[in-house]
C-alpha positions, -999 to 999 in steps of 0.1 A, spaced: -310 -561 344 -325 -537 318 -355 -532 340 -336 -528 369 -319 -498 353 -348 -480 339 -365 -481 373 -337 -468 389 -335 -440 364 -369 -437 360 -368 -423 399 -336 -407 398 -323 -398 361 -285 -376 383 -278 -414 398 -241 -424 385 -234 -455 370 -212 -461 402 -238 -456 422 -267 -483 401 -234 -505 399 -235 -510 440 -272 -511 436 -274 -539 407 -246 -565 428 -226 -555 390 -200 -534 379 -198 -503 364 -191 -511 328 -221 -536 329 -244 -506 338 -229 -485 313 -233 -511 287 -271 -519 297 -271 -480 296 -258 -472 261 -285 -499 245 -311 -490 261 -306 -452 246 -293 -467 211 -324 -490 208 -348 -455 216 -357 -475 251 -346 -442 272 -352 -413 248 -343 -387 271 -336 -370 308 -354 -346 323 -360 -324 355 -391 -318 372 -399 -285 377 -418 -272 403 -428 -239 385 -453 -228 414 -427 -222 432 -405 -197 406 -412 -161 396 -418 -181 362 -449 -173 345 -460 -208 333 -499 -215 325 -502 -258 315 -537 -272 300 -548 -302 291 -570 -305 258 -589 -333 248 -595 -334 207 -619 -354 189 -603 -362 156 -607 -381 125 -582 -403 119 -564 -403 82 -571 -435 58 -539 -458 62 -526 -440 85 -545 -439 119 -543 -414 143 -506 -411 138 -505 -386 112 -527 -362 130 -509 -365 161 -474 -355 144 -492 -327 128 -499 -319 163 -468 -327 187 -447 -306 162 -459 -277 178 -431 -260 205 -464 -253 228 -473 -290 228 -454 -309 254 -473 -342 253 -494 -354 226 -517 -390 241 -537 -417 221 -568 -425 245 -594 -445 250 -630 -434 258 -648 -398 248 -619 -384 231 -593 -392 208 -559 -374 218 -550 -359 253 -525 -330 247 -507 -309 271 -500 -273 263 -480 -249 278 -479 -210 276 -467 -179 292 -507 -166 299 -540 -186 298 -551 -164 268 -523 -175 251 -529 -210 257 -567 -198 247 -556 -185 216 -535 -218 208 -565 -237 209 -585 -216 189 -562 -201 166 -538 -235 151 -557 -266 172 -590 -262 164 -590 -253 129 -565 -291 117 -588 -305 93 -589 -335 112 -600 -319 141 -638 -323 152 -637 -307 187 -613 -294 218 -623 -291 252 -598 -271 269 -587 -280 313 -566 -254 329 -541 -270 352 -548 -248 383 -523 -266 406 -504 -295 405 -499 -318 437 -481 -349 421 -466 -355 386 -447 -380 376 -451 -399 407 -432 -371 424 -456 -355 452 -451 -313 449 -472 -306 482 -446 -318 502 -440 -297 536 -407 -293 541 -402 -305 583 -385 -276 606 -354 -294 617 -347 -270 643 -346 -276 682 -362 -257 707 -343 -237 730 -357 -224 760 -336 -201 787 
């Protein structure tokens, strides 16, 4: 049941509990239930929209930087990374395997000030050995959610 519901909200985070109650075969108490444990034992930690900001007047510049950094004694890579996520320009902070050590995601009004980000508070963390720095030029899916979608004209042809 618990994975039933966090797929379903996983794709659709608006649905009502009336709504995953027809689509579980359970009622609506059971779903709110299932619901309230799964935020009280930090399972769902949050809803969120996606954004398309392409298509707003918004000015939004996203970038992904990889850091090589050395992780603290006793600690791992955890401390570093809290040191990091606290950050309001840091919207995703990553633990990854291969050439680098953290994938984060910054966001920013300009690319200079994403630029200066980097350079100015990232790249001087003690722990921090290097940055590499990826502009997000455009985005086609995120989040399994496809953004280059073309909306189908619905209307008929008339012809006198």
């Amino acid at each position: 049941m618990e994975e039933k519901v966090l797929h379903i909200l996983e794709n659709n985070c608006r649905i009502s509990f009336e709504q995953m109650a027809v689509m579980l075969d359970t009622d609506v108490e059971t779903v709110r239930h299932t619901v309230e444990k799964l935020e009280k034992e930090g399972i769902i930690v949050g809803y969120k929209s996606l954004i398309n900001w392409e298509r707003t007047t918004a000015e939004k510049v996203k970038a992904i930087i990889e850091l090589k950094v050395t992780p603290q004694r006793g600690k791992g890579f955890d401390a570093v990374a809290e040191k990091i996520y606290k950050y309001p320009q840091v919207t995703s902070v990553y633990l990854m395997s291969g050439g680098f050590d953290l994938g984060v995601i910054v966001e920013g009004k300009t690319m200079k000030e994403v630029a200066l980000f980097v350079a100015e508070v990232l790249a001087p963390i003690e722990e921090v050995i290097s940055t590499a720095t990826h502009f997000v030029l455009k985005t086609f899916k995120d989040h399994a959610i496809e953004f280059m979608r073309e909306e189908k004209d619905t209307r008929q042809v008339i012809s006198l």
